[in-house]
VMD Tcl script that builds the backbone (N, CA, C; Angstrom):
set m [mol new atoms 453]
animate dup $m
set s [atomselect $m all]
$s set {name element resname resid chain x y z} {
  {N N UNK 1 A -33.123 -1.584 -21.965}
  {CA C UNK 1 A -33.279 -3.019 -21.845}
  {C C UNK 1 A -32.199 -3.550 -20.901}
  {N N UNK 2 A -32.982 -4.167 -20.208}
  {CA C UNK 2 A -31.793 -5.581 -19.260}
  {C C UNK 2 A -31.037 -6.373 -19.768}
  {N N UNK 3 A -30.135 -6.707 -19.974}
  {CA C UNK 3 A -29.466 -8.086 -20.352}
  {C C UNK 3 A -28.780 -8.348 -18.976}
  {N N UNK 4 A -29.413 -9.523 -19.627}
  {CA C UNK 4 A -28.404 -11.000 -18.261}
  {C C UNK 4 A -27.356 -12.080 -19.324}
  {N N UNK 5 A -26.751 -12.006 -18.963}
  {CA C UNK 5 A -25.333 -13.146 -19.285}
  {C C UNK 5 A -26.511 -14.987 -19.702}
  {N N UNK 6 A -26.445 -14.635 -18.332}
  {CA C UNK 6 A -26.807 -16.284 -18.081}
  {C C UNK 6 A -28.094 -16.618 -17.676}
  {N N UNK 7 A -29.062 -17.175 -17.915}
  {CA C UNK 7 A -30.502 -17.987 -16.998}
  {C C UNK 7 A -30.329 -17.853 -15.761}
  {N N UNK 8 A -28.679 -18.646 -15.366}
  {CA C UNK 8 A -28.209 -18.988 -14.141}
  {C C UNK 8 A -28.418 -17.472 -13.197}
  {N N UNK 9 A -28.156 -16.127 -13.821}
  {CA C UNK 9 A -27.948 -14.608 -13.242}
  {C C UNK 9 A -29.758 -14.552 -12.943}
  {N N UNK 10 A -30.593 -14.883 -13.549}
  {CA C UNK 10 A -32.015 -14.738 -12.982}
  {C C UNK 10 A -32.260 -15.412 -11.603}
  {N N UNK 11 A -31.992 -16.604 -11.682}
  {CA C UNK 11 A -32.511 -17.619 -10.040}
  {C C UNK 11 A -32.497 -16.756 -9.113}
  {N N UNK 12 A -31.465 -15.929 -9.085}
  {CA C UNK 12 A -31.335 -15.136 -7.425}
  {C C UNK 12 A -32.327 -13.939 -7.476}
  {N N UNK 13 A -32.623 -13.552 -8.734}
  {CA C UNK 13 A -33.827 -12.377 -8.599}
  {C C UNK 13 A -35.623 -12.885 -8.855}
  {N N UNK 14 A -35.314 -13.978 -8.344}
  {CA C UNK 14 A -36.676 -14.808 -7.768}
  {C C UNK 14 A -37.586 -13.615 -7.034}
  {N N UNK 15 A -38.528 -13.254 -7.547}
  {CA C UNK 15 A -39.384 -12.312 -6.331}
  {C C UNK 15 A -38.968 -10.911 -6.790}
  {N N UNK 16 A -38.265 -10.357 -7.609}
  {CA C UNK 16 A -37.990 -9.279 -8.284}
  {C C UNK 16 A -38.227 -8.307 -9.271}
  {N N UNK 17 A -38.412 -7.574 -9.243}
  {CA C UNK 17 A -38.427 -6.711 -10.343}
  {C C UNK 17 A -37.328 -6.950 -11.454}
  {N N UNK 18 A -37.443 -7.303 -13.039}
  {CA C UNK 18 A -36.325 -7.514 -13.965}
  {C C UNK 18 A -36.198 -6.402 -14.746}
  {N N UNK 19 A -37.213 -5.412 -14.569}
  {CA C UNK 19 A -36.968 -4.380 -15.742}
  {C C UNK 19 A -38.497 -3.731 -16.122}
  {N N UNK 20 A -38.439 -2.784 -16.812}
  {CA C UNK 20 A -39.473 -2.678 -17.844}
  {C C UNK 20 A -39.020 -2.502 -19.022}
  {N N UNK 21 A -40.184 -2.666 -19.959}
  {CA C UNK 21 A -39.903 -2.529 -21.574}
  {C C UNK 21 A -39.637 -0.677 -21.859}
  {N N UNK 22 A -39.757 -0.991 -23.114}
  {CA C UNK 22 A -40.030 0.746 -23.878}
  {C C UNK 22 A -41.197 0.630 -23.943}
  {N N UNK 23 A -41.876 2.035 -24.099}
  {CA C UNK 23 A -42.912 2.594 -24.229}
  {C C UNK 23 A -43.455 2.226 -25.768}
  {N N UNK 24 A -45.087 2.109 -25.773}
  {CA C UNK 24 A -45.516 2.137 -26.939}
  {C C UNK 24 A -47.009 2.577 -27.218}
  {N N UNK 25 A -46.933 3.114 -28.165}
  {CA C UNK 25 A -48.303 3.913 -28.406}
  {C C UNK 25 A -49.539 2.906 -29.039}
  {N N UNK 26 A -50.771 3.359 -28.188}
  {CA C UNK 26 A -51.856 2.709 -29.034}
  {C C UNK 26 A -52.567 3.567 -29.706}
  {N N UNK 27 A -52.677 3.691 -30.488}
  {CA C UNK 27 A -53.421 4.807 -31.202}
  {C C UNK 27 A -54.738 4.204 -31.841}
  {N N UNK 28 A -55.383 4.847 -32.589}
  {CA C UNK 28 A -56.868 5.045 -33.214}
  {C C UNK 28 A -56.400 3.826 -34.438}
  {N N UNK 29 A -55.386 4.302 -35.232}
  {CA C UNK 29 A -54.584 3.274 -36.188}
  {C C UNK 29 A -54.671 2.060 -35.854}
  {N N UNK 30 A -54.217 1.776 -34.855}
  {CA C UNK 30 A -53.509 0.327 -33.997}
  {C C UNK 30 A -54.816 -0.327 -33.935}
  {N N UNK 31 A -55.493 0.442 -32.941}
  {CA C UNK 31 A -57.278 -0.324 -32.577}
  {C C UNK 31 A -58.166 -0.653 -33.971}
  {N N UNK 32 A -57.712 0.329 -34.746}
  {CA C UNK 32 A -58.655 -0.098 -36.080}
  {C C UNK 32 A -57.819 -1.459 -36.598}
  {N N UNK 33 A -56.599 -1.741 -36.687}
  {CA C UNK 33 A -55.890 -3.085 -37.352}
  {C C UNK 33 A -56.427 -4.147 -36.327}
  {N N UNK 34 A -56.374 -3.821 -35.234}
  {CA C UNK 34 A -56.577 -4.748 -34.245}
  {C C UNK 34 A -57.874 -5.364 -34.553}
  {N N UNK 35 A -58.782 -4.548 -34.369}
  {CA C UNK 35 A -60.317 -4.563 -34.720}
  {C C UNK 35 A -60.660 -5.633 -35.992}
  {N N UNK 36 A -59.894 -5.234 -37.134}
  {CA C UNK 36 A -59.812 -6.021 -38.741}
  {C C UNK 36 A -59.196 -7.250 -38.333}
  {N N UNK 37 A -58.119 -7.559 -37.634}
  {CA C UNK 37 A -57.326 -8.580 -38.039}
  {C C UNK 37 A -58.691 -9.905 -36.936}
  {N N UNK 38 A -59.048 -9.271 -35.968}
  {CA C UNK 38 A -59.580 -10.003 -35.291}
  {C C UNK 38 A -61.083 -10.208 -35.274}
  {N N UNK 39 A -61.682 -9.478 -36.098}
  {CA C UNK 39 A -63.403 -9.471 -36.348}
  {C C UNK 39 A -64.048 -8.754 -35.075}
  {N N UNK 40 A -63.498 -8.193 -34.318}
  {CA C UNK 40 A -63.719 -7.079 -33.186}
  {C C UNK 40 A -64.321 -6.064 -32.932}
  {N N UNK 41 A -65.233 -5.361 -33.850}
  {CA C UNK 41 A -65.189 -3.923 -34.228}
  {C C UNK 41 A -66.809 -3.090 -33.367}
  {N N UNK 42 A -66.369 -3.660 -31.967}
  {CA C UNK 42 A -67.278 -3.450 -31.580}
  {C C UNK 42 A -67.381 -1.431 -30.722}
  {N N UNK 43 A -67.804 -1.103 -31.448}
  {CA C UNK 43 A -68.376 0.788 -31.251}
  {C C UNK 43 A -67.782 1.364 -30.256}
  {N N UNK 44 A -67.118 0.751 -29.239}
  {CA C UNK 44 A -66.494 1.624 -28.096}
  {C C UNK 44 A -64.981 1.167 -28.165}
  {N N UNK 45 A -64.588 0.700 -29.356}
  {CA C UNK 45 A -63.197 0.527 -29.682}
  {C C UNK 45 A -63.108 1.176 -31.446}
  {N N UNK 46 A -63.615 1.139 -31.747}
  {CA C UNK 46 A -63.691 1.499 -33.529}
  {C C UNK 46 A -64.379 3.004 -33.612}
  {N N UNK 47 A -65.113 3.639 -33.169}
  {CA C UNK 47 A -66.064 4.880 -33.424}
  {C C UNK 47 A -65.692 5.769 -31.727}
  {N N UNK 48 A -64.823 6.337 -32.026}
  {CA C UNK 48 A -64.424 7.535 -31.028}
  {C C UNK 48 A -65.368 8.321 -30.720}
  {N N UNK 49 A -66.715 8.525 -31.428}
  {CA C UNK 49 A -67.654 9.673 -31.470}
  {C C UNK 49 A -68.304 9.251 -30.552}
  {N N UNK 50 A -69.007 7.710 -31.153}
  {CA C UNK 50 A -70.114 7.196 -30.177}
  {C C UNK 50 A -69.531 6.689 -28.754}
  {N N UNK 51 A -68.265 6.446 -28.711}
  {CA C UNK 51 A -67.583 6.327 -27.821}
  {C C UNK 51 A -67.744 7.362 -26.860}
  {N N UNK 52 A -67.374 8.194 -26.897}
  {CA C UNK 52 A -67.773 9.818 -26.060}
  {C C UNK 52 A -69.060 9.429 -25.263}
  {N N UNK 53 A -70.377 9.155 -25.630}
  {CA C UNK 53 A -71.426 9.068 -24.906}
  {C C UNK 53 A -71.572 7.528 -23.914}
  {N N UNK 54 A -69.812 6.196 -24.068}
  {CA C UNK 54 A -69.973 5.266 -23.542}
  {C C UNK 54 A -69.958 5.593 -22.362}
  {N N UNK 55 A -69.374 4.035 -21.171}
  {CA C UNK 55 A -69.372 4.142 -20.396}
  {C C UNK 55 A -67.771 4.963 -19.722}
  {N N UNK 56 A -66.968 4.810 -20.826}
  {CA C UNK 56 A -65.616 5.678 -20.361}
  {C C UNK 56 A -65.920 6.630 -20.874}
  {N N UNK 57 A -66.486 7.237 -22.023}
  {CA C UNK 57 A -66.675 8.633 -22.480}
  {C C UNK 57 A -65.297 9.111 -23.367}
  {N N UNK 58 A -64.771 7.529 -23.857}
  {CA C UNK 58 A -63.842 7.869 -24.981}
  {C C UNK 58 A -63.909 6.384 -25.334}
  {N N UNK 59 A -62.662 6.332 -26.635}
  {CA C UNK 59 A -62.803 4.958 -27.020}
  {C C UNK 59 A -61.620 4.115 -26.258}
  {N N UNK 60 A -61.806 2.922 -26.329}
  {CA C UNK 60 A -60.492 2.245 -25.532}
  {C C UNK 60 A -60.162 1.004 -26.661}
  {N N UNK 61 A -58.787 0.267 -25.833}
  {CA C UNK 61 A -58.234 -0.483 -26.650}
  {C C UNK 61 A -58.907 -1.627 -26.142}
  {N N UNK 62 A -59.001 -2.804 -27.081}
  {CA C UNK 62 A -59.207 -3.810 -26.875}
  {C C UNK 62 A -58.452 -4.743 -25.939}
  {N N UNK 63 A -58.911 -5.049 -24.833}
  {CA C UNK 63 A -58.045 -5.909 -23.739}
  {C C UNK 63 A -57.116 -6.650 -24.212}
  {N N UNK 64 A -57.527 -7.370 -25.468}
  {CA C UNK 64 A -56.635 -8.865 -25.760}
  {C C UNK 64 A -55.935 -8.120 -26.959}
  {N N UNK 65 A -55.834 -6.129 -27.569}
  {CA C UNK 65 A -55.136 -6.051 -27.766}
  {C C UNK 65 A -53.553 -5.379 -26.913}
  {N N UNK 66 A -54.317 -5.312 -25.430}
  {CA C UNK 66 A -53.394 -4.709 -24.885}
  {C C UNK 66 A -52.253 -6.076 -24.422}
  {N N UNK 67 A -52.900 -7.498 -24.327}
  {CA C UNK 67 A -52.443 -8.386 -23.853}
  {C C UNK 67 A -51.323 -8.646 -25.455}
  {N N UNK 68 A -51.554 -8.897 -26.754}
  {CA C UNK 68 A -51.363 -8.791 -27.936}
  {C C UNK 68 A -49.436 -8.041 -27.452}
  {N N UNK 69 A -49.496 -7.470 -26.900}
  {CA C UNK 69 A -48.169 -6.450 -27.198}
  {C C UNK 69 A -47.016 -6.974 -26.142}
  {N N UNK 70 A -47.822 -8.326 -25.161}
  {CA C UNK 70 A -46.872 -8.878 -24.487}
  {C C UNK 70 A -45.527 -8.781 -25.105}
  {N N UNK 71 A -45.484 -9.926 -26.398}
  {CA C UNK 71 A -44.281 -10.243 -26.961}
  {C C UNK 71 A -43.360 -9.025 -27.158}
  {N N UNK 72 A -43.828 -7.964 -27.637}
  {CA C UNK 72 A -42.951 -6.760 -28.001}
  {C C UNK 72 A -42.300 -6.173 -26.684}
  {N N UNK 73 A -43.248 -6.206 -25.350}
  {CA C UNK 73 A -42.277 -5.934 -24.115}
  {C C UNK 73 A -41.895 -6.642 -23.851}
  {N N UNK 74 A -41.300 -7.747 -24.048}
  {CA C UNK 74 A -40.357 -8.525 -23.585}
  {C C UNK 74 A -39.568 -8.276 -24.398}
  {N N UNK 75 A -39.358 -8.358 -26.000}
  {CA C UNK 75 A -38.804 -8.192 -27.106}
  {C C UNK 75 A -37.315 -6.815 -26.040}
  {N N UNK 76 A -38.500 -5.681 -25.397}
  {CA C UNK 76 A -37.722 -4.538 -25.155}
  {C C UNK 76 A -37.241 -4.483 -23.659}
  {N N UNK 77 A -37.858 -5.301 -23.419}
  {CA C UNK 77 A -37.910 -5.201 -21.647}
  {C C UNK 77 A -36.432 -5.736 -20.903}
  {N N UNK 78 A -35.944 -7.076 -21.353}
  {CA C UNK 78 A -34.993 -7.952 -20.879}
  {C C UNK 78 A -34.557 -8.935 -21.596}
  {N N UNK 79 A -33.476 -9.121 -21.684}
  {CA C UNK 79 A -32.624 -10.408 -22.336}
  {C C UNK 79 A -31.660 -11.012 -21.931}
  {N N UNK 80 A -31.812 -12.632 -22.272}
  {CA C UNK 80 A -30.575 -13.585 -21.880}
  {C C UNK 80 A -29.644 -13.804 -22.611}
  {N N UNK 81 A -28.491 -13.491 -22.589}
  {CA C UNK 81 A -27.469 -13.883 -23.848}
  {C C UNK 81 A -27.319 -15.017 -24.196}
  {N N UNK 82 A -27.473 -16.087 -23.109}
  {CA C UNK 82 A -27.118 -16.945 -23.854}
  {C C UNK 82 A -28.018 -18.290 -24.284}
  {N N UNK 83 A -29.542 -17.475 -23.859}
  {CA C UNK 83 A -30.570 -18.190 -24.605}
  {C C UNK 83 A -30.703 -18.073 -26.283}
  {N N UNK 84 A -31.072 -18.931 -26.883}
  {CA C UNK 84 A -31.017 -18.996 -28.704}
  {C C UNK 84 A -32.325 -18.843 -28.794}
  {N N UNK 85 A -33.445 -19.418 -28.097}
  {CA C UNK 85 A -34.689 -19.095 -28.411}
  {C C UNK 85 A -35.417 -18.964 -27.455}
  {N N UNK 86 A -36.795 -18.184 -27.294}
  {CA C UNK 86 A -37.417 -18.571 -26.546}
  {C C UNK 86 A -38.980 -18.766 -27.052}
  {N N UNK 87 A -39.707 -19.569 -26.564}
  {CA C UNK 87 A -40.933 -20.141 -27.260}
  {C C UNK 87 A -42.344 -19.528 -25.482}
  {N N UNK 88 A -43.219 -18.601 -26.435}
  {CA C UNK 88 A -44.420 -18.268 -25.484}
  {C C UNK 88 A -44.945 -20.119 -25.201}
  {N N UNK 89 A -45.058 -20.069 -23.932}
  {CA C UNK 89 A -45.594 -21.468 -23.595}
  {C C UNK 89 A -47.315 -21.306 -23.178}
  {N N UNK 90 A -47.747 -19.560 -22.805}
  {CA C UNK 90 A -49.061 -19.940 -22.065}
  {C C UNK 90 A -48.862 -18.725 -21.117}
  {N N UNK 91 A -50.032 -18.336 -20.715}
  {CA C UNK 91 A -50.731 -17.714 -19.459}
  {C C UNK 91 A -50.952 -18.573 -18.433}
  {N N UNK 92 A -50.972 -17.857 -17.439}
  {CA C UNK 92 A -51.485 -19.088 -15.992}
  {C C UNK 92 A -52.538 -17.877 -15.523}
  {N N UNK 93 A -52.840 -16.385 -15.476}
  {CA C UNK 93 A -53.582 -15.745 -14.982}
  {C C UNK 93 A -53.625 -14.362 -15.823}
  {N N UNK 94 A -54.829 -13.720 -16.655}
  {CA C UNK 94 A -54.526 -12.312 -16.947}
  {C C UNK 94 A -55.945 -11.595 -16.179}
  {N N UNK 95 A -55.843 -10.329 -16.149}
  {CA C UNK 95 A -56.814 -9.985 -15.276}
  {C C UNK 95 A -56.592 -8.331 -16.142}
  {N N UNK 96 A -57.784 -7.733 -16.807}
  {CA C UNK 96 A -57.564 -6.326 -17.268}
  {C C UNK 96 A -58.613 -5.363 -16.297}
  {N N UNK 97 A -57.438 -4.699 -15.679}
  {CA C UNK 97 A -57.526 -3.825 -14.438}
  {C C UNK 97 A -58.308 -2.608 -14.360}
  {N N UNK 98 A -57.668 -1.758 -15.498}
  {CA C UNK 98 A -58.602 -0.663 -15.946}
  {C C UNK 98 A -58.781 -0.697 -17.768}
  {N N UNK 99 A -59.449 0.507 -18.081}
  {CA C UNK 99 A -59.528 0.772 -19.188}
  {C C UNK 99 A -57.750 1.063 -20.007}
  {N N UNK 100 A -57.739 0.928 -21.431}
  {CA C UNK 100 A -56.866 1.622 -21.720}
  {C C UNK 100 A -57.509 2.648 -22.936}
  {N N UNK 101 A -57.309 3.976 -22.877}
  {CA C UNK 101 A -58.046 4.884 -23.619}
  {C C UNK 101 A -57.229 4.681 -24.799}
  {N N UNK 102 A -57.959 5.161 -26.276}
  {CA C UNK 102 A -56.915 5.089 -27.344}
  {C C UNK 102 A -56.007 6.405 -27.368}
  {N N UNK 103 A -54.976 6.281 -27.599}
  {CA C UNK 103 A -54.062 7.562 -27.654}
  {C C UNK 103 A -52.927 7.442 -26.153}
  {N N UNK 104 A -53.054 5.995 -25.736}
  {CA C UNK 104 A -52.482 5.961 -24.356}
  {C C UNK 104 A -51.223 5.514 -24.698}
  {N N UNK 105 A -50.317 5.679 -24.078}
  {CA C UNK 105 A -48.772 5.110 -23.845}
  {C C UNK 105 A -48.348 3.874 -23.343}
  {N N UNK 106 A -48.217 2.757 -23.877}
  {CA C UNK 106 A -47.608 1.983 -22.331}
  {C C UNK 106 A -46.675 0.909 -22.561}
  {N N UNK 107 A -46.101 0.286 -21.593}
  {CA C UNK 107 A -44.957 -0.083 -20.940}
  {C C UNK 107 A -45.547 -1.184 -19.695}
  {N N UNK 108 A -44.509 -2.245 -19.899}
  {CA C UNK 108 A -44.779 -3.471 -18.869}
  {C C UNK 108 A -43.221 -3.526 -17.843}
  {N N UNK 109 A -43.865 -3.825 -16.480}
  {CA C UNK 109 A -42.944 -4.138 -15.719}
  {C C UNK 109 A -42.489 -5.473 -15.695}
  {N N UNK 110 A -41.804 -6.272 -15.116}
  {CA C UNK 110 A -41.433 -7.625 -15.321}
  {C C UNK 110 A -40.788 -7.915 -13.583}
  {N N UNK 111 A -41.516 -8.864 -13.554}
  {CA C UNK 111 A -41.700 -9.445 -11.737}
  {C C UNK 111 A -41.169 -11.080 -12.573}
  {N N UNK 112 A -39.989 -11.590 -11.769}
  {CA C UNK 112 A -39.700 -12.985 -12.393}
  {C C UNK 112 A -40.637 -13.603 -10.784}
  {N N UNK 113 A -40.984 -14.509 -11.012}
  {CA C UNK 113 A -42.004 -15.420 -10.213}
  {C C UNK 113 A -41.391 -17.231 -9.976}
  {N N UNK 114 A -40.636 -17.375 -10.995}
  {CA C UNK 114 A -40.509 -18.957 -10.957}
  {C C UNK 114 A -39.525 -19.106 -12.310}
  {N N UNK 115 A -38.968 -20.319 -11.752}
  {CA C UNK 115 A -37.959 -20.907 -12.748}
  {C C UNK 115 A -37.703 -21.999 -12.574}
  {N N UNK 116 A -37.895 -22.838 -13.652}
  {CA C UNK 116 A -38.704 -24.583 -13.660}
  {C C UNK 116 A -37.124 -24.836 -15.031}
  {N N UNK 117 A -36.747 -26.052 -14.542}
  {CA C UNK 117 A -36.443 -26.930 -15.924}
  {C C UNK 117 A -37.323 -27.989 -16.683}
  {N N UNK 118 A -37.314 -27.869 -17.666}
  {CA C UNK 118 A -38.474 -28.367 -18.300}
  {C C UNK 118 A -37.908 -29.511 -19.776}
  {N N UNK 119 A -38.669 -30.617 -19.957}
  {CA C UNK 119 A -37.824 -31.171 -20.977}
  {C C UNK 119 A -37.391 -30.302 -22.277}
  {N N UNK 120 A -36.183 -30.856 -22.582}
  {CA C UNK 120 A -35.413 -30.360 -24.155}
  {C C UNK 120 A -34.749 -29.336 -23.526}
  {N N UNK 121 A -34.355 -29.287 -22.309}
  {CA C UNK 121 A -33.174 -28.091 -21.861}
  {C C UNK 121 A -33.527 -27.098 -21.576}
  {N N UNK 122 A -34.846 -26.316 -21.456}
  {CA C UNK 122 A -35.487 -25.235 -21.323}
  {C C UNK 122 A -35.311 -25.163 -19.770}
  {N N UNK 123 A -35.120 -23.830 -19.828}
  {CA C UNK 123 A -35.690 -23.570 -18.471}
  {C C UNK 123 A -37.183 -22.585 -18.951}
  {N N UNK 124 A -38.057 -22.684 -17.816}
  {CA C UNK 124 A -39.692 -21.906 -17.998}
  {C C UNK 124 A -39.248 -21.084 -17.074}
  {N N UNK 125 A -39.658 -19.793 -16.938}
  {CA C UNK 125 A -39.420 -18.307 -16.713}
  {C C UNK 125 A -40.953 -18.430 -16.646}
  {N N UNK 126 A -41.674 -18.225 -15.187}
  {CA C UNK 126 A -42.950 -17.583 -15.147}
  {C C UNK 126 A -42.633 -16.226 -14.627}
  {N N UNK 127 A -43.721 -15.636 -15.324}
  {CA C UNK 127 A -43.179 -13.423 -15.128}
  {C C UNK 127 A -44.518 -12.872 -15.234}
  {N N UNK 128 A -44.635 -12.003 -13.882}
  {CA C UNK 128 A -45.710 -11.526 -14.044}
  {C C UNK 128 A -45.591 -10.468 -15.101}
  {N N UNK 129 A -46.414 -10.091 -15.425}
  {CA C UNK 129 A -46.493 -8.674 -16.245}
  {C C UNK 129 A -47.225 -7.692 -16.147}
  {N N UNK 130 A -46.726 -6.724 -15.636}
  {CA C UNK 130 A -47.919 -5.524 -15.121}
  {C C UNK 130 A -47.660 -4.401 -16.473}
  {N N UNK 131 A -48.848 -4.613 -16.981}
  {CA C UNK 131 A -48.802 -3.038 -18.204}
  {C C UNK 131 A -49.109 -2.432 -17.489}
  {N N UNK 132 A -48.900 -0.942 -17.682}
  {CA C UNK 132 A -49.537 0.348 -17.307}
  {C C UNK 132 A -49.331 1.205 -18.380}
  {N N UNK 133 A -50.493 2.335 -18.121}
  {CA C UNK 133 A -50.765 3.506 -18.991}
  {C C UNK 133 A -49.797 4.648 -18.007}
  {N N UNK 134 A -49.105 5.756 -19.173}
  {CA C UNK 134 A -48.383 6.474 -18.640}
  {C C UNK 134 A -49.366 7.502 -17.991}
  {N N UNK 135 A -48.896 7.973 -17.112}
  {CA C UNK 135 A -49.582 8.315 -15.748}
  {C C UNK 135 A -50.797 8.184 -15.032}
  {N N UNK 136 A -51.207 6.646 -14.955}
  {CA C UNK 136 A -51.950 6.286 -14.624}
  {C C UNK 136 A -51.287 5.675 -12.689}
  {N N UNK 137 A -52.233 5.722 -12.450}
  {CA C UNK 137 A -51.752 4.931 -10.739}
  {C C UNK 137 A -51.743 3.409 -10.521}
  {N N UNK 138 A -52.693 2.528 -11.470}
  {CA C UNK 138 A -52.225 1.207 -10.671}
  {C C UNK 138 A -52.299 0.545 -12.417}
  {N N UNK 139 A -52.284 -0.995 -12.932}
  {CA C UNK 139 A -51.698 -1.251 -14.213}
  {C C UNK 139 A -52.924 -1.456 -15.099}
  {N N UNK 140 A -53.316 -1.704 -16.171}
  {CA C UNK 140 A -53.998 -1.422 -16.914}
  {C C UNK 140 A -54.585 -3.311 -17.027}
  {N N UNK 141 A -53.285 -3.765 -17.216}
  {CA C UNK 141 A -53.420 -5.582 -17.315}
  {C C UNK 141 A -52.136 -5.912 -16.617}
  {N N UNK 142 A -53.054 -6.866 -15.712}
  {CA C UNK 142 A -51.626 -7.524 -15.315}
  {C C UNK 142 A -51.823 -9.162 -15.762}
  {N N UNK 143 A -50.598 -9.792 -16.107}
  {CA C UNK 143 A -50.752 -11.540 -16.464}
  {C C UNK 143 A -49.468 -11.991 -16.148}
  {N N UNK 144 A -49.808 -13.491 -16.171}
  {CA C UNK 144 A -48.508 -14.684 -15.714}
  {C C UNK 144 A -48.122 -14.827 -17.303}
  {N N UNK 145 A -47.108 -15.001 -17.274}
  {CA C UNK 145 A -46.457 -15.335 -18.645}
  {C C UNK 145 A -45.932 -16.459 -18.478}
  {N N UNK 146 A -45.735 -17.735 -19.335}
  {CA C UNK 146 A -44.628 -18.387 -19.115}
  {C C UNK 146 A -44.207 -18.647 -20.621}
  {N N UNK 147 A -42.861 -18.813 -20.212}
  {CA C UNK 147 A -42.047 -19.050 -21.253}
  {C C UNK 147 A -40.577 -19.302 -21.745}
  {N N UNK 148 A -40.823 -20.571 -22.302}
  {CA C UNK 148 A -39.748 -21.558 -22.657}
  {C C UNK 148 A -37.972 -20.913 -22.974}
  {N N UNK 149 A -36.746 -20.778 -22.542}
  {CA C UNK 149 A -35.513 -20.430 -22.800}
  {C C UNK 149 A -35.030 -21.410 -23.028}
  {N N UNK 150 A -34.390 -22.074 -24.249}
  {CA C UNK 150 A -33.945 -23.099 -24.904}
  {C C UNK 150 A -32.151 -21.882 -25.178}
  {N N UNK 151 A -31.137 -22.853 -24.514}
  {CA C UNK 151 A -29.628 -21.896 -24.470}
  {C C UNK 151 A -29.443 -23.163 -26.019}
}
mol reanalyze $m
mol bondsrecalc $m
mol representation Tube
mol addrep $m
């Protein structure tokens, strides 16, 4: 993980790479909670068998659960010391690139894009976010994040 001191230490890496998170597994487990918590359970995410004869020829994760794990790469990815909170404000763009198979690995890069002051002292941090699957070639989902740093 990154740590930055200050908000102020981000401005200059405008247009940058900030880091990536840790790695995390999606497994068969994960997609089945995912599936329950969200009323989801549609055959090429829940049934690995019938999955085999889909159009990937395995089962995959649910897009909006791969989007779902934002918070945890950031959680691992980068930190401000001397922010106290920070509050998800919103998407401005997500776009899911490829499949993610179940049993895949992954990890988000962090591109800072913009840095806004915003009322109640916040500064907004827009960040792209590129997931990728481990050894895959281009990202699985990429999205705009924004979100609120209250020091």
């Amino acid at each position: 993980m990154r740590i930055f001191e200050t908000l102020a230490d981000l401005q200059a890496l405008t247009g940058q790479l900030l880091g990536h998170s840790d790695w995390i597994s999606v497994d068969q487990a994960r997609v089945n909670a995912f599936a329950e918590a969200t009323e989801d359970r549609q055959w090429i995410h829940v049934d690995p068998e019938r999955a085999k004869a889909g159009p990937f020829g395995e089962a995959i994760a649910h897009g909006f659960l791969t989007l779902s794990l934002i918070p945890y790469f950031f959680e691992t990815g980068f930190a401000v010391r001397e922010t106290r909170m920070v509050v998800n404000y919103g998407l401005n763009k997500v776009r899911f690139t490829a499949p993610v198979p179940v049993g895949s690995r992954l990890r988000a890069g962090f591109k800072l894009l913009a840095m806004d002051a915003v009322a109640g002292g916040a500064m907004q941090l827009t960040v792209e976010v590129a997931i990728e699957a481990e050894g895959a070639r281009r990202p699985v989902c990429v999205a705009e994040s924004l979100a609120r740093h209250y020091r």
